[in-house]
C-alpha positions in Angstrom: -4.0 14.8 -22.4 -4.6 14.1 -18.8 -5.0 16.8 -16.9 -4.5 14.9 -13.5 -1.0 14.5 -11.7 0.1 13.0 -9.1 3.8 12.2 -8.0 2.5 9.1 -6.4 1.6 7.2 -9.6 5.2 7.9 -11.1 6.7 6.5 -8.2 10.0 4.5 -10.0 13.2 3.9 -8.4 14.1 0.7 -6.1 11.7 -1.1 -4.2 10.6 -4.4 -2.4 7.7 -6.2 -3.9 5.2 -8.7 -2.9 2.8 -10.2 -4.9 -0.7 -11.9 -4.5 -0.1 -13.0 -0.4 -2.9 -14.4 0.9 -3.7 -14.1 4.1 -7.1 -14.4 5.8 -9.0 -11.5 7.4 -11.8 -10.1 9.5 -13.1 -8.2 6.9 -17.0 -6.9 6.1 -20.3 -5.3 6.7 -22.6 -7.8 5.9 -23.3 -10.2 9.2 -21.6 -13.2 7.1 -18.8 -11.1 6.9 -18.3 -10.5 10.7 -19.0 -14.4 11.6 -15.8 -15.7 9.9 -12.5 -14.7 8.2 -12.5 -14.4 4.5 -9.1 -14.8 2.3 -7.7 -11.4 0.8 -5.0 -11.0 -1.5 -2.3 -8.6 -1.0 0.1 -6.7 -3.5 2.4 -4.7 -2.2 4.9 -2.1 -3.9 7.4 -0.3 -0.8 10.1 2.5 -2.1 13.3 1.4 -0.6 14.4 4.6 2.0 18.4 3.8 0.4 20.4 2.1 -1.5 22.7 0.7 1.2 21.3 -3.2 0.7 22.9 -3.1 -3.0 26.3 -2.8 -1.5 25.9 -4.5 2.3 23.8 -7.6 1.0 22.2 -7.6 4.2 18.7 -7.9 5.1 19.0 -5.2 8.2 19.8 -2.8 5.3 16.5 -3.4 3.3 12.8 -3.7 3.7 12.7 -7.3 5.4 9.6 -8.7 3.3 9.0 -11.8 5.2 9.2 -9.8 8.5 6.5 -7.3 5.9 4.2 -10.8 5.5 4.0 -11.5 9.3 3.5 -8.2 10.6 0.1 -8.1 7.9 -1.0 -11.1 9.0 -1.0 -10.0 12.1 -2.9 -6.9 11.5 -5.3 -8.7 9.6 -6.6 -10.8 12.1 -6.0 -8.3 14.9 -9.8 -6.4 14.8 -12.8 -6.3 12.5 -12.3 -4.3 9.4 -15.4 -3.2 7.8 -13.9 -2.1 4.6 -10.9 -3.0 2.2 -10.2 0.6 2.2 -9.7 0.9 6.3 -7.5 -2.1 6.0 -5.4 -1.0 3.4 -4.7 2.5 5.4 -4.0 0.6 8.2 -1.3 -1.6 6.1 0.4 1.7 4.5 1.1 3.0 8.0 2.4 0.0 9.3 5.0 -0.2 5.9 5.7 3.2 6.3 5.9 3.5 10.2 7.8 0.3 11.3 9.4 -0.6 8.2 10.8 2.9 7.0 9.4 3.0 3.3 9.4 5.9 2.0 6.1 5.2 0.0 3.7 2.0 -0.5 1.0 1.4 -2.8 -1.1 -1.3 -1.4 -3.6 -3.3 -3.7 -5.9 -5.5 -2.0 -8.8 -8.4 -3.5 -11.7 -9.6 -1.8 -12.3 -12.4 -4.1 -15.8 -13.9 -5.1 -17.7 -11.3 -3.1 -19.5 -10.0 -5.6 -21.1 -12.4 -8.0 -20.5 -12.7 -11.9 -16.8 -10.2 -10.5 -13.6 -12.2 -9.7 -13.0 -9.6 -6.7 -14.0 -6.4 -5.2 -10.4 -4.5 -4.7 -8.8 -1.7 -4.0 -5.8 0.5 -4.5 -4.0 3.2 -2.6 -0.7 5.0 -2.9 0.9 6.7 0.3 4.1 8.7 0.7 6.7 8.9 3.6 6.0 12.7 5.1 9.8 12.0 6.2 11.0 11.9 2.5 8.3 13.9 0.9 7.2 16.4 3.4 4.4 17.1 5.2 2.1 18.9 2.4 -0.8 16.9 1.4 -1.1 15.2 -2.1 -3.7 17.6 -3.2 -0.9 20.0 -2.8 1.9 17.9 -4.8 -0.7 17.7 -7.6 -1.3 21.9 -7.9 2.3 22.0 -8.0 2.6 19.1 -10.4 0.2 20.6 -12.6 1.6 23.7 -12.7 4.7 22.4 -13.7 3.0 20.8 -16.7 1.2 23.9 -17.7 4.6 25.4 -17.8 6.2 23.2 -20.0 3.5 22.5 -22.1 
């Protein structure tokens, strides 16, 4: 049995999806990296804050994933990144901050970067502190594990 928990992996309930977007970014250490952009790919997963779209059918109501796609682009071209990682932090706060989810899980692909490997990737889960508090996820895991020990 797995001893590790966290809430963030069992994320369920409704949310807006992208899939594969690719979108070109200043992105890398290496000096070939900094001298021109290099095509990511982008999954993104974003917990919808309500239910409210269900019932209005309206886009104000929901996590606008075209306006999502624009605003990434944006940020993707907008400085140098040196890592995946920094860039995919950066992504989660703009999901989170300007389009109200209350988590994200970002996946993101530098493809044919390392050779004989389709991509060099990453993946990172953030929650809302506006829907899940302001404890840290080490925290949410104790408390998760706890729980486990209790029922087990």
């Amino acid at each position: 049995m797995n001893t590790y928990y966290s809430p963030a992996e069992t994320l369920g309930g409704d949310r807006v999806i992208i899939e594969d977007l690719r979108i070109p970014a200043c992105i890398g250490v290496y000096p070939h990296e900094k001298i021109q952009k290099q095509v990511i790919t982008l999954n993104i997963e974003m917990g919808l804050a309500t239910q409210v779209c269900f019932r209005s059918d309206q886009v104000q109501d929901t996590i606008d994933y075209a306006a999502v796609a624009d605003a990434l682009k944006r940020l993707a071209v907008s400085r140098h990144f040196h890592l995946i990682e920094g860039l995919a932090e950066q992504i989660s706060n703009v999901v989170i901050d300007s389009f109200g989810a209350s988590w994200v899980k970002v996946h993101i692909r530098k493809i044919g970067v390392i050779p004989d490997a389709k991509c060099a990737a990453v993946a990172i889960t953030r929650l809302n502190p506006r829907f899940f508090g302001r404890r840290p996820l080490s925290e949410f895991n104790a408390v998760a594990q706890d729980k486990l020990a209790v029922s087990t």
